[in-house]
Short mmCIF file of the C-alpha atoms (twelve columns), coordinates in Angstrom:
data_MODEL
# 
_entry.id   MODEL 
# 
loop_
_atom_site.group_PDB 
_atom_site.id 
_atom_site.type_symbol 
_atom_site.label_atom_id 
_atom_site.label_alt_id 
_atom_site.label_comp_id 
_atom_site.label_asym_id 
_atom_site.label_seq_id 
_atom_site.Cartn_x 
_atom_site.Cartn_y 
_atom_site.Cartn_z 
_atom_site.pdbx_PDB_model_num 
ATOM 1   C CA . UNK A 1   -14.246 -9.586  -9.281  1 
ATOM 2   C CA . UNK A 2   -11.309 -8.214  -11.345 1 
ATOM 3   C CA . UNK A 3   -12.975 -7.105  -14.256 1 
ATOM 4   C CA . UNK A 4   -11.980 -3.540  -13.768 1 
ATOM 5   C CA . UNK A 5   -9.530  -3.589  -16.440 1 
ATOM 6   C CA . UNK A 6   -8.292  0.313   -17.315 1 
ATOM 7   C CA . UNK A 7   -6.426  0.524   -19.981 1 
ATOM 8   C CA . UNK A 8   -5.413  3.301   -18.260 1 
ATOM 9   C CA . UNK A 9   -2.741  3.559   -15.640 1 
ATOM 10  C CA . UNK A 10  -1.705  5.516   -13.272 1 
ATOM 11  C CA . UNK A 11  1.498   5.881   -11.243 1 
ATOM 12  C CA . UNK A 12  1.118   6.194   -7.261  1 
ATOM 13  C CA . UNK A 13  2.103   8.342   -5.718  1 
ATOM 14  C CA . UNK A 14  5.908   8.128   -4.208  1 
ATOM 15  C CA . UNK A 15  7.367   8.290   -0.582  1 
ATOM 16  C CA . UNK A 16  9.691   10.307  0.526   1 
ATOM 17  C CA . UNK A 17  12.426  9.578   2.806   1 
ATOM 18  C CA . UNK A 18  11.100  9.428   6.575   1 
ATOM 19  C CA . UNK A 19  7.840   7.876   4.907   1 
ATOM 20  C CA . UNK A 20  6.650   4.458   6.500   1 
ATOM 21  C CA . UNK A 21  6.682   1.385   4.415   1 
ATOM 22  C CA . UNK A 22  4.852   -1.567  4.797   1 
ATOM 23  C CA . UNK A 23  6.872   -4.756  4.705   1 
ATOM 24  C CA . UNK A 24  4.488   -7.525  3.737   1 
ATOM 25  C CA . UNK A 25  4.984   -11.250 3.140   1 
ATOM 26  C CA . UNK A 26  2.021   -12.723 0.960   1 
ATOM 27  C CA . UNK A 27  3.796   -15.781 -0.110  1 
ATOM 28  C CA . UNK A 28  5.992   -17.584 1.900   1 
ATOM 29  C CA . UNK A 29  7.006   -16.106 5.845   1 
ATOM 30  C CA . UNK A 30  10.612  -17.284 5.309   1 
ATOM 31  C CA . UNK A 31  11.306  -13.929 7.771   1 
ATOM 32  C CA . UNK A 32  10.548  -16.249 10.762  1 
ATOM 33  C CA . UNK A 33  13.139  -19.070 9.919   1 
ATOM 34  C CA . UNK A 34  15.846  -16.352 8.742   1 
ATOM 35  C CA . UNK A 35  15.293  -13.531 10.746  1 
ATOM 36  C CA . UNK A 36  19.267  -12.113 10.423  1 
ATOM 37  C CA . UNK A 37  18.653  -12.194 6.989   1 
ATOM 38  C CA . UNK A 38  15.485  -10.407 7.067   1 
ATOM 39  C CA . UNK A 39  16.641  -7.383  9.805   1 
ATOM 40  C CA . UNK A 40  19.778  -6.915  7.605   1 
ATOM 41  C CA . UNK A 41  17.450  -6.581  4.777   1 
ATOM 42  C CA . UNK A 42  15.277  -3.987  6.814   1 
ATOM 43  C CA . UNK A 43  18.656  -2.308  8.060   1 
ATOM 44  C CA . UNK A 44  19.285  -1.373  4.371   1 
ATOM 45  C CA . UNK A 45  16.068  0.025   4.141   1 
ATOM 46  C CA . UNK A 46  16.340  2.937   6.836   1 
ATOM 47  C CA . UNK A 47  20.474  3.132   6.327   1 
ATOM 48  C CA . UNK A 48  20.220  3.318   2.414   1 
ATOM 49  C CA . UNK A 49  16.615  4.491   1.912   1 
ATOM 50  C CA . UNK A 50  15.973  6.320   4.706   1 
ATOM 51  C CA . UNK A 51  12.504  4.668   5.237   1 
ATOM 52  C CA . UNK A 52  10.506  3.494   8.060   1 
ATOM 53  C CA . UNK A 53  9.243   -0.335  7.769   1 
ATOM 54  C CA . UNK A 54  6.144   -1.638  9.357   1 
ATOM 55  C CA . UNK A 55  5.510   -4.789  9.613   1 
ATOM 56  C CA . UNK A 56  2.189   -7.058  9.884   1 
ATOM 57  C CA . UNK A 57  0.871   -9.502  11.957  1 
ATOM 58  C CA . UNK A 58  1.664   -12.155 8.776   1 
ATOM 59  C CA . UNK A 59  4.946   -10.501 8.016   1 
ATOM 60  C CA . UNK A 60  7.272   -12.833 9.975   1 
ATOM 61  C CA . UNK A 61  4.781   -16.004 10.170  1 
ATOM 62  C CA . UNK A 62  5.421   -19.153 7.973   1 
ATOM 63  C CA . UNK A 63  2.211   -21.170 6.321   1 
ATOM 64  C CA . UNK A 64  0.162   -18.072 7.278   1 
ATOM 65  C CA . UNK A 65  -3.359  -18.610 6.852   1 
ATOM 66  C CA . UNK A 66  -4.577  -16.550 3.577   1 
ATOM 67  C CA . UNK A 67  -7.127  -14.717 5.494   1 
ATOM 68  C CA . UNK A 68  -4.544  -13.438 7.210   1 
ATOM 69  C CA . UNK A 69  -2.290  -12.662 4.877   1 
ATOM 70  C CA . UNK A 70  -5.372  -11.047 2.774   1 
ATOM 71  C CA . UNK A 71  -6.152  -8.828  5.558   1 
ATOM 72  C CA . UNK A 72  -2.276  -7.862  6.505   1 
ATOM 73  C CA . UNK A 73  -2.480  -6.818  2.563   1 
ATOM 74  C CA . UNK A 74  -5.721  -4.451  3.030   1 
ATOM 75  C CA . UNK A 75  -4.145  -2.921  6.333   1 
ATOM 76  C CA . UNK A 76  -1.188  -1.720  4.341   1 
ATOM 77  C CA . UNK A 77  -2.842  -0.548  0.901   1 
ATOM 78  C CA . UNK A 78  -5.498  1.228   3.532   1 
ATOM 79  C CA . UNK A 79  -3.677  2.936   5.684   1 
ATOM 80  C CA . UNK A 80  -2.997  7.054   4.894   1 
ATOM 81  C CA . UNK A 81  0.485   6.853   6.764   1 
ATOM 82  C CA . UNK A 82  1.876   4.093   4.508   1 
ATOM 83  C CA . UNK A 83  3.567   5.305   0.973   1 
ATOM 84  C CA . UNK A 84  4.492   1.945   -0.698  1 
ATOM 85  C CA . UNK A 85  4.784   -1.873  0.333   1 
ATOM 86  C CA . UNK A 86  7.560   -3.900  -0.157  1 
ATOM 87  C CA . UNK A 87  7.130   -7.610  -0.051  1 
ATOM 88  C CA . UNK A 88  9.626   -9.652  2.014   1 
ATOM 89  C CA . UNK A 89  10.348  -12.477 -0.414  1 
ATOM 90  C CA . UNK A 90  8.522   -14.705 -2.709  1 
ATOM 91  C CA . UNK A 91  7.477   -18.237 -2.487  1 
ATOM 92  C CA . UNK A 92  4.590   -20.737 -4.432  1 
ATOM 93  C CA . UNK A 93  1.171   -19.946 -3.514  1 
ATOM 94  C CA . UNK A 94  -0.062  -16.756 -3.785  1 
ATOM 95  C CA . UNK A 95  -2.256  -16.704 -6.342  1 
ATOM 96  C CA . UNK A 96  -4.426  -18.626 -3.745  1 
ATOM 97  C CA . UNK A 97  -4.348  -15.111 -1.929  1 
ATOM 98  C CA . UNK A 98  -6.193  -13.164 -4.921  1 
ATOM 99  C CA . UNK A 99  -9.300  -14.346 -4.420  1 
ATOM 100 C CA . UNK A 100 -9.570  -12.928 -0.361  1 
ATOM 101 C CA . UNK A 101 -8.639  -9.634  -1.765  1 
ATOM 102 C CA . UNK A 102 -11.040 -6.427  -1.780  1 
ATOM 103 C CA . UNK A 103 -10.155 -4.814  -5.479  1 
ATOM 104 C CA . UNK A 104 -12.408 -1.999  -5.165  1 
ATOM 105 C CA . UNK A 105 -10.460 -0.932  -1.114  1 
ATOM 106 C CA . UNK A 106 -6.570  -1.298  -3.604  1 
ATOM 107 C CA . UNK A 107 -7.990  0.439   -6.489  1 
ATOM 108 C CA . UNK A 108 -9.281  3.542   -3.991  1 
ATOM 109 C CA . UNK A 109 -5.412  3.565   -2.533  1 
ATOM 110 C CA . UNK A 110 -3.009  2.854   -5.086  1 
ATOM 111 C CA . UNK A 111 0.480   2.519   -3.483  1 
ATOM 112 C CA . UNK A 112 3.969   1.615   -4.933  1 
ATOM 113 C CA . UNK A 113 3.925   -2.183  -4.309  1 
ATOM 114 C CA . UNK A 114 7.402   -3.631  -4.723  1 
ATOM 115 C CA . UNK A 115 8.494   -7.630  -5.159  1 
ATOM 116 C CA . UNK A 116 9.025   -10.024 -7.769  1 
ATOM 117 C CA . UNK A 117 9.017   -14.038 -8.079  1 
ATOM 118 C CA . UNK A 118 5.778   -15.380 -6.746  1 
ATOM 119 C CA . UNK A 119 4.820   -11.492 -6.038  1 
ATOM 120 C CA . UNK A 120 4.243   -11.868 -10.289 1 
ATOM 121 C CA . UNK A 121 0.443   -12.646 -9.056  1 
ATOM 122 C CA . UNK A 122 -0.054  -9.240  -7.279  1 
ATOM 123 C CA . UNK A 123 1.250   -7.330  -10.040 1 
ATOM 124 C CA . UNK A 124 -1.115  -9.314  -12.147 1 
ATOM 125 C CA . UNK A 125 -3.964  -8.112  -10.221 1 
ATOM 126 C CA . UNK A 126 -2.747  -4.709  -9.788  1 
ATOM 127 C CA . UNK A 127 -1.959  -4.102  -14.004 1 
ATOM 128 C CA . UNK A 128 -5.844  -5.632  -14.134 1 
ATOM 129 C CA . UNK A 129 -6.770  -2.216  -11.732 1 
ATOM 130 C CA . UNK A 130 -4.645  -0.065  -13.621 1 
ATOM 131 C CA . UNK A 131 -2.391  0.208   -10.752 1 
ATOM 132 C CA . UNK A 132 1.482   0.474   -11.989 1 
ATOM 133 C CA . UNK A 133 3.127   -1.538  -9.970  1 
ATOM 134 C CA . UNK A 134 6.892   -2.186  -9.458  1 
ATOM 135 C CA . UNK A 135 8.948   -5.732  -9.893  1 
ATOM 136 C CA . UNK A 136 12.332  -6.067  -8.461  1 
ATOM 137 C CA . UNK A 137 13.689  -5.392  -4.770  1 
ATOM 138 C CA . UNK A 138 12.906  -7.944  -2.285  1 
ATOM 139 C CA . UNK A 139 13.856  -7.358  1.698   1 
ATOM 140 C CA . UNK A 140 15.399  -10.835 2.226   1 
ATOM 141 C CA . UNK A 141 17.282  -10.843 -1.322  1 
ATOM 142 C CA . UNK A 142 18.190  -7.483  -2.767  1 
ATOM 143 C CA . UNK A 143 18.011  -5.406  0.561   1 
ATOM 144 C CA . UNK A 144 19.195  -7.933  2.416   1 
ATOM 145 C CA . UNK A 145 22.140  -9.256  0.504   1 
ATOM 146 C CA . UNK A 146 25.156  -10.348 1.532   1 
ATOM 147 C CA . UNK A 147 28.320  -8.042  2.148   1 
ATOM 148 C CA . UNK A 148 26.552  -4.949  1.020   1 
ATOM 149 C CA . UNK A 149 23.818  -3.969  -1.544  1 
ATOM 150 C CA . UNK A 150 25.197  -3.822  -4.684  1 
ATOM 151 C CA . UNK A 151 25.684  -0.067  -6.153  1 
ATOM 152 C CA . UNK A 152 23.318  -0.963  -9.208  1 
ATOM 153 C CA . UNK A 153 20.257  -2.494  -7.432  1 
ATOM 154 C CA . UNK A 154 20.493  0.785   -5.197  1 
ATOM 155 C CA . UNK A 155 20.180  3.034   -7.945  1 
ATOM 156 C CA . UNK A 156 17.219  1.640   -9.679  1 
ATOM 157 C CA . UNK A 157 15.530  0.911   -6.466  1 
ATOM 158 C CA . UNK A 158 16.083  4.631   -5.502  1 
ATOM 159 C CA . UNK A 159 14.867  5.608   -8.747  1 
ATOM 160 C CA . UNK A 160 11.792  3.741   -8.795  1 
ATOM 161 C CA . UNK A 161 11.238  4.510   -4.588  1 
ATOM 162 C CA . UNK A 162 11.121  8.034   -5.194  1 
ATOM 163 C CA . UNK A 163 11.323  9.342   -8.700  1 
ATOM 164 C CA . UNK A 164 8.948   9.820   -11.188 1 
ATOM 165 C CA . UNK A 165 10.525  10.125  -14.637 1 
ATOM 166 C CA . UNK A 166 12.242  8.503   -17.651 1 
ATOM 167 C CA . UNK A 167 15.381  6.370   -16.812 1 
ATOM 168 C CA . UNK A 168 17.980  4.331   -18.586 1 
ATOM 169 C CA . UNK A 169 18.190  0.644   -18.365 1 
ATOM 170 C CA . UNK A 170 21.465  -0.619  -18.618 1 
ATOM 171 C CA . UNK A 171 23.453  -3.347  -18.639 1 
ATOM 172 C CA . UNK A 172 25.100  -4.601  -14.976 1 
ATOM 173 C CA . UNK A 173 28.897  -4.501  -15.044 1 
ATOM 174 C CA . UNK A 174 29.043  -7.989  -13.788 1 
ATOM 175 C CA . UNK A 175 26.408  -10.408 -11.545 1 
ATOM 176 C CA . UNK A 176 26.014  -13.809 -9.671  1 
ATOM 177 C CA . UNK A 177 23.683  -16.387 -9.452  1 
ATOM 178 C CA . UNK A 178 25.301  -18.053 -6.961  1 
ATOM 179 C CA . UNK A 179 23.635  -18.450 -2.875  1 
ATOM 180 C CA . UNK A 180 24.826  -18.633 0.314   1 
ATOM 181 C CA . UNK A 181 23.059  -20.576 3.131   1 
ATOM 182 C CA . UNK A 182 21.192  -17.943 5.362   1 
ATOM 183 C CA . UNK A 183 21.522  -20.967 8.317   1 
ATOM 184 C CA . UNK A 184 25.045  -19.112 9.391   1 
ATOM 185 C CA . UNK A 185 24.326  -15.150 9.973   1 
ATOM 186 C CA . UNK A 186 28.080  -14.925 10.203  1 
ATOM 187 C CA . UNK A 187 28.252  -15.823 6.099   1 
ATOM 188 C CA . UNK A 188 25.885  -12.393 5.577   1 
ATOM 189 C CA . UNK A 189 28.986  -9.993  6.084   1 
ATOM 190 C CA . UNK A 190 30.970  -12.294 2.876   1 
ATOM 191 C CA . UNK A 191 30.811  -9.858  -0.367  1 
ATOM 192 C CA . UNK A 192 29.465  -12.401 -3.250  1 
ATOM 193 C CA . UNK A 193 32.050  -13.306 -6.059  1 
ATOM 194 C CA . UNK A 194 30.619  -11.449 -9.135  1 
ATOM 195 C CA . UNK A 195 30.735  -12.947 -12.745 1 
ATOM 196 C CA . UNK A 196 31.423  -10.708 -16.059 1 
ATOM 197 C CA . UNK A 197 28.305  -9.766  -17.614 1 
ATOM 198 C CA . UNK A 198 28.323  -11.206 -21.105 1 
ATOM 199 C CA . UNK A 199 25.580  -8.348  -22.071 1 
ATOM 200 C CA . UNK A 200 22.459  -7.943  -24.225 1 
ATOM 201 C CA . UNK A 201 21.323  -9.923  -27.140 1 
ATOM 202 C CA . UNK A 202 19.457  -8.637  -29.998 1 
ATOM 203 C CA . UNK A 203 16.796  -10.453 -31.643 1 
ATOM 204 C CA . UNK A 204 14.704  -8.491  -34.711 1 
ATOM 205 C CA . UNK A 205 16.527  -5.067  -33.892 1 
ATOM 206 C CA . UNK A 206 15.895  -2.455  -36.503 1 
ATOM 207 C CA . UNK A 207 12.771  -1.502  -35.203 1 
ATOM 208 C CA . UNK A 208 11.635  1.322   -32.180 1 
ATOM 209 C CA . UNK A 209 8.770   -0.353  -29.677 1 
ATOM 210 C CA . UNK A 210 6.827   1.751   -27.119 1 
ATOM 211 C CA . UNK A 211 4.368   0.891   -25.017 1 
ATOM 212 C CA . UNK A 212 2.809   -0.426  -21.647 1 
ATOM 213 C CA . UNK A 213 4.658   -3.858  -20.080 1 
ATOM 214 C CA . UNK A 214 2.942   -7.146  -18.384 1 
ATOM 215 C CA . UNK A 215 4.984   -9.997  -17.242 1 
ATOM 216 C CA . UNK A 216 6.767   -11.084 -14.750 1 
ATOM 217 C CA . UNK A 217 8.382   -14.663 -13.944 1 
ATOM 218 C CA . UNK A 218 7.305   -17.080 -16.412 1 
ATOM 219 C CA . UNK A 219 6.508   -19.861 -14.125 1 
ATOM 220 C CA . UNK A 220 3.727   -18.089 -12.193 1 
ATOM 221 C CA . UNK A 221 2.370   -16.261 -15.412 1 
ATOM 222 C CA . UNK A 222 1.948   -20.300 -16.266 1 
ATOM 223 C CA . UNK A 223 -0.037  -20.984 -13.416 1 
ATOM 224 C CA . UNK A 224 -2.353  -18.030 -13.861 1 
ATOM 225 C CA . UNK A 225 -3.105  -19.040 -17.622 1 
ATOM 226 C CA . UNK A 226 -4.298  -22.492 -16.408 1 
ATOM 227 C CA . UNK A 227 -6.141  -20.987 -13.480 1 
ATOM 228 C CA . UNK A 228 -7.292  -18.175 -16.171 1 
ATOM 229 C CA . UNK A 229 -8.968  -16.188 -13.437 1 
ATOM 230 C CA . UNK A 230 -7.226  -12.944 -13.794 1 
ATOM 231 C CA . UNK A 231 -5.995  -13.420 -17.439 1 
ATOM 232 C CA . UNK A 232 -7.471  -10.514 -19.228 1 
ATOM 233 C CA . UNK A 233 -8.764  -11.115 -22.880 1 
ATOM 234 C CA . UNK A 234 -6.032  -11.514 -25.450 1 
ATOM 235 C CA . UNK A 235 -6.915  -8.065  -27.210 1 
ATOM 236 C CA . UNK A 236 -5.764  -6.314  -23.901 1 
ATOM 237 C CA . UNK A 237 -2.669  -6.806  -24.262 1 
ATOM 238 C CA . UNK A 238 -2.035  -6.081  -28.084 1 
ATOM 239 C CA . UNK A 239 0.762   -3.666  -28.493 1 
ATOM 240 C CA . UNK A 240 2.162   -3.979  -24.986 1 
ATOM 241 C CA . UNK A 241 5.498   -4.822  -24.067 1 
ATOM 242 C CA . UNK A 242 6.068   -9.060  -22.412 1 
ATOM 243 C CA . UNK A 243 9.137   -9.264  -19.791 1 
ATOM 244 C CA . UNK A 244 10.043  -12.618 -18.473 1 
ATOM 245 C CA . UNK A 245 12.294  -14.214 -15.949 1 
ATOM 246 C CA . UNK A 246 12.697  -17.999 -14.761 1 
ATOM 247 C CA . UNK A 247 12.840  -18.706 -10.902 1 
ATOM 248 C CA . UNK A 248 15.528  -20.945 -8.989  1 
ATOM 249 C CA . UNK A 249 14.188  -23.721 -9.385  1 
ATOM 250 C CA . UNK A 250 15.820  -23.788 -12.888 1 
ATOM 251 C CA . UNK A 251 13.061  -24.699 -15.198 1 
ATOM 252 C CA . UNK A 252 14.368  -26.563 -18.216 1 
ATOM 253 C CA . UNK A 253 14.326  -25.332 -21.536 1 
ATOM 254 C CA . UNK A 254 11.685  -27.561 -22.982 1 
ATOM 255 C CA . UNK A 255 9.454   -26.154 -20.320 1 
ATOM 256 C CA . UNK A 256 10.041  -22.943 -21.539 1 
ATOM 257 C CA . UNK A 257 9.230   -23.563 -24.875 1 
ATOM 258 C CA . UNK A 258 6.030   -24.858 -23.538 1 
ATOM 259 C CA . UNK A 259 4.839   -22.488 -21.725 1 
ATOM 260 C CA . UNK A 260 5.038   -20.006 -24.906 1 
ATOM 261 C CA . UNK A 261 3.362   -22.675 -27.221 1 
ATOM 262 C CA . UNK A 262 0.366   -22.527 -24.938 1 
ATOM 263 C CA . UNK A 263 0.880   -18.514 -24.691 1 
ATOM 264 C CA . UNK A 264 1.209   -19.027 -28.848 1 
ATOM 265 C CA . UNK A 265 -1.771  -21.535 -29.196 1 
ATOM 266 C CA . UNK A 266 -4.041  -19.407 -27.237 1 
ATOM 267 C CA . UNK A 267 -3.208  -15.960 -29.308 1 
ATOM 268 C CA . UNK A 268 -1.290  -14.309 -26.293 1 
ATOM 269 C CA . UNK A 269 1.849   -14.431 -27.568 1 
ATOM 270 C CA . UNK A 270 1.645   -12.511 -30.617 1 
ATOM 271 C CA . UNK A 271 -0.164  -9.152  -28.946 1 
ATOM 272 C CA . UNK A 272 2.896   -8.412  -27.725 1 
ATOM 273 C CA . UNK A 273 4.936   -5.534  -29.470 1 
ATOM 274 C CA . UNK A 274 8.341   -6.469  -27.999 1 
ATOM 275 C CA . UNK A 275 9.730   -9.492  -25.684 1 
ATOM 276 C CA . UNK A 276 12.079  -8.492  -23.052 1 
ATOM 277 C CA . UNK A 277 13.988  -11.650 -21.019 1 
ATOM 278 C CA . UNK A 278 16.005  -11.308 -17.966 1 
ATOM 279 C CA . UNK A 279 19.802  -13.530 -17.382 1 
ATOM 280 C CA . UNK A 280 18.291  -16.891 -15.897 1 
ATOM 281 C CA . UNK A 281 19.665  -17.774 -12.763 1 
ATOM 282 C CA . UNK A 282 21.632  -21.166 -13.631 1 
ATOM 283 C CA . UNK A 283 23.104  -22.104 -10.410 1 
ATOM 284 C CA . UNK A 284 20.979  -23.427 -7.228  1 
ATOM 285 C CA . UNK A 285 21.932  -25.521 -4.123  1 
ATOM 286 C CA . UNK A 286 20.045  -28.599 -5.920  1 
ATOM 287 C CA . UNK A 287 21.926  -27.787 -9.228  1 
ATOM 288 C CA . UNK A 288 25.131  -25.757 -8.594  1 
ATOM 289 C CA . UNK A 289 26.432  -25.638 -12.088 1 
ATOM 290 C CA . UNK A 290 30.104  -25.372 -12.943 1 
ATOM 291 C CA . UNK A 291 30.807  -22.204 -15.485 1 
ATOM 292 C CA . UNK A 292 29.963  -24.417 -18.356 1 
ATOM 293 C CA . UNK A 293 26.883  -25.684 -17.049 1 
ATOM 294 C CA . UNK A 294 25.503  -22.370 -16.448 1 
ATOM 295 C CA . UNK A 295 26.483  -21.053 -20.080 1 
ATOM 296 C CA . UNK A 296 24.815  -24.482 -21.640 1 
ATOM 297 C CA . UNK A 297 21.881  -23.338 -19.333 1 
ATOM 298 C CA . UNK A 298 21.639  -20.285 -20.389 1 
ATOM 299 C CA . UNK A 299 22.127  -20.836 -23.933 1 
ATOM 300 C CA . UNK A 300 19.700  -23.715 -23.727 1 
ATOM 301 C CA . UNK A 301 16.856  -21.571 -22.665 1 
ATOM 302 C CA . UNK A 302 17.376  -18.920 -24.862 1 
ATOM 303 C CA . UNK A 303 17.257  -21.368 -27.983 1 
ATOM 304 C CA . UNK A 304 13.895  -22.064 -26.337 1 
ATOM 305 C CA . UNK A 305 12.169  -18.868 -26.349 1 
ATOM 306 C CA . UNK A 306 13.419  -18.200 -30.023 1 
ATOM 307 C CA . UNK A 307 12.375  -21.522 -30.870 1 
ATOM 308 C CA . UNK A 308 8.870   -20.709 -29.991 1 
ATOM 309 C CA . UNK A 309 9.245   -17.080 -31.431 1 
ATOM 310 C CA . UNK A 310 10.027  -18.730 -34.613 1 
ATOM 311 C CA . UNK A 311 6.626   -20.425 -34.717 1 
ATOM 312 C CA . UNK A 312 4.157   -17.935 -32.988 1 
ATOM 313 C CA . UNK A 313 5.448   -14.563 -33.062 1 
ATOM 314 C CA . UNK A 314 8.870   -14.098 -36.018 1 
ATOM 315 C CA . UNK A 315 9.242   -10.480 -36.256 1 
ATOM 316 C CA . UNK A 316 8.840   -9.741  -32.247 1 
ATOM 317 C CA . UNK A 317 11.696  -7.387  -31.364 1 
ATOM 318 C CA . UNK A 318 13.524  -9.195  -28.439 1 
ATOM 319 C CA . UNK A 319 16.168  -8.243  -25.595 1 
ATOM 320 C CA . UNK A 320 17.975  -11.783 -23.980 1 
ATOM 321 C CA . UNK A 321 19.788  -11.442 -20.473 1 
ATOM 322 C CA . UNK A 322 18.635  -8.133  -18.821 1 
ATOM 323 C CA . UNK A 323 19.038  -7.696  -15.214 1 
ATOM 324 C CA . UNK A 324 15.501  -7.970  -13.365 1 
ATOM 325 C CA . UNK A 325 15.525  -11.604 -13.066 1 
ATOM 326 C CA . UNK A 326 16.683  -14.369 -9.798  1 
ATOM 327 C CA . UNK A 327 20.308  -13.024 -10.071 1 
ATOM 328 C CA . UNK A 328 22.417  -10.428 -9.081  1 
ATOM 329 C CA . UNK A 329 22.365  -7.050  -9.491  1 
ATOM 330 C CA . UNK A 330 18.435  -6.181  -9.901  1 
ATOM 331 C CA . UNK A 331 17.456  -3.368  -12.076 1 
ATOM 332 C CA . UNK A 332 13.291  -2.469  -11.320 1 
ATOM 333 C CA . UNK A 333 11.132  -3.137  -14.251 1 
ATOM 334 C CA . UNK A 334 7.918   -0.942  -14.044 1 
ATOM 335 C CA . UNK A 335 4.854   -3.748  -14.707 1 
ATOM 336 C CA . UNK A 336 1.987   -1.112  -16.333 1 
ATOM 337 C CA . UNK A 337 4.460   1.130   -16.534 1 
ATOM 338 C CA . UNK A 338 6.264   2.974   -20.056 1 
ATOM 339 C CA . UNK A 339 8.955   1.349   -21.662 1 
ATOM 340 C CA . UNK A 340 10.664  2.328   -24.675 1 
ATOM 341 C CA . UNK A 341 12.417  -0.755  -26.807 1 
ATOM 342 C CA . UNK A 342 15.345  1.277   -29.235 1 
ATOM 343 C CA . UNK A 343 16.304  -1.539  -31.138 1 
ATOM 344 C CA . UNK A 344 18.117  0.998   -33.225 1 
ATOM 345 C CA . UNK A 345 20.335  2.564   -31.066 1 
ATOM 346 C CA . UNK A 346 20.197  -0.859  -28.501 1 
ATOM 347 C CA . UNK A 347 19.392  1.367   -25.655 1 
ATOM 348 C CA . UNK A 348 15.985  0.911   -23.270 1 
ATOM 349 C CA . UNK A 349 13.778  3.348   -21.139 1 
ATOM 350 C CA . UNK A 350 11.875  2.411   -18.680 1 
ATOM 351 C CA . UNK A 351 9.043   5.220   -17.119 1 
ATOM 352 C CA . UNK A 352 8.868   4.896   -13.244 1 
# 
């Protein structure tokens, strides 16, 4: 059903500001059990976007049926008066959606689709149509977080919402990974405590990388190479750019290294040009990790991915803790999209 693959892409077109949006959940309806959460998030979106959201029959509606949810998804790509769809949150089962959806009605209205997290199976689908597609900005996280929405989220988001150009990735001045509990509304006015960012690492720099990315969070990637439905053949994605992220549920380091021995054993690994990996979250109500925890965590994962790198891929130029991962700020990360890897100057460009 997906074997469309372009490797061509093109860029939707953007809104503008008084455009409708479409605010979809296909994963999980978490905007029924936290609806404060979820209207702050869509708040931000007319205050700070100036956009219009519309939302589906499946939008606030937990356990959803995937019919439903399938068909909330064909409503928004369909209709003429919606510019770009923004997915409420993520969740752990929607790759069981892909299979209800009509490729040839999303190819014949491409639309900006924004989310990340379990959303990773959507952009799958959508880099498989040649459909750029962008990860980052959630309502219930990034929109809707707590105290305000942080000044470097905005900016990307705006960028990627509405512009069509080159733009610089940087670094985030600081960021958390640590929650609050969206069970008291009250806690949604607190401003976070923000952590310095510690910055970049470097792995193979020396070398200039441009091309196409395809990724997304690792742990869903993992599930669609054992369900291999929409994995393309290895060849397809020689030369393009891998990003990666880890979820909240904290996957542990040896997991990680697994995941890229089967990406290594299968000869996925080394098509890729360049490796790009976002700051794991390291802090989560189940684990909430003192400052040295985190930094172990951290660390430990890292070692990880360079420990499979070592075997399967040794040259790959690399970028550790960039900012489109489970913490906060979020920079956007265009999936299809451009991206320029300057591991000269250790500076990267991202087309949106």
């Amino acid at each position: 059903m997906f074997s469309m693959h372009t490797h061509t892409f093109t860029y939707p077109q953007k809104p503008h500001v008084g455009d409708k949006v479409a605010i979809l959940s296909p994963s999980s309806g978490l905007p029924e059990l936290f609806p404060a959460v979820f209207e702050q998030g869509l708040q931000r979106l007319r205050d700070v976007f100036q956009l219009v959201p519309v939302e589906y029959p499946t939008t606030r509606k937990m356990n959803a049926p995937l019919e439903e949810r399938a068909r909330d998804v064909h409503a928004a790509f369909a209709d003429p008066e919606i510019k770009a769809i923004i997915c409420s949150i993520g969740g752990d089962d929607q790759i069981k959606l892909l299979k209800y959806l009509d490729a040839d009605l999303i190819k014949a209205h491409p639309k900006p689709f924004f989310g990340y997290s379990d959303n990773t199976n959507l952009h799958v689908l959508l880099w498989n149509l040649g459909i750029v597609s962008y990860h980052g900005g959630s309502i219930m996280v990034e929109f809707g977080r707590r105290g305000a929405m942080h000044p470097y989220t905005v900016g990307y988001l705006k960028h990627a919402l509405f512009e069509h150009g080159t733009f610089e990735i940087m670094p985030a001045p600081e960021y958390t990974d640590e929650e609050i509990s969206w069970e008291n509304p009250a806690s949604l006015r607190v401003q976070p405590i923000m952590f310095p960012n510690t910055g970049w690492q470097w792995l193979n720099a020396g070398s200039v990388v441009e091309g196409i990315t395809w990724g997304g969070n690792l742990e869903i990637l993992d599930w669609q190479l054992r369900a291999n439905r929409y994995i393309l053949p290895e060849e397809s994605y020689r030369g393009k750019i891998l990003y990666l992220e880890t979820s909240e549920e904290l996957p542990s380091a040896l997991y990680v290294y697994r995941v890229l021995m089967g990406m290594g054993e299968r000869g996925l690994l080394q098509q890729f040009a360049a490796l790009l990996v976002a700051r794991p979250k390291a802090w989560s109500f189940e684990s909430p990790h003192n400052a040295e925890e985190k930094a172990k965590y951290i660390r430990e994962q890292e070692e990880a991915i360079r420990a499979a790198l070592a075997e399967y891929h040794p040259r790959v130029l690399t970028v550790f803790n960039l900012d489109f991962g489970h913490t906060d700020p979020q920079c956007v990360i265009p999936n299809g999209g451009w991206t320029r890897v300057d591991g000269v100057q250790k500076r990267i460009f991202v087309e949106y």
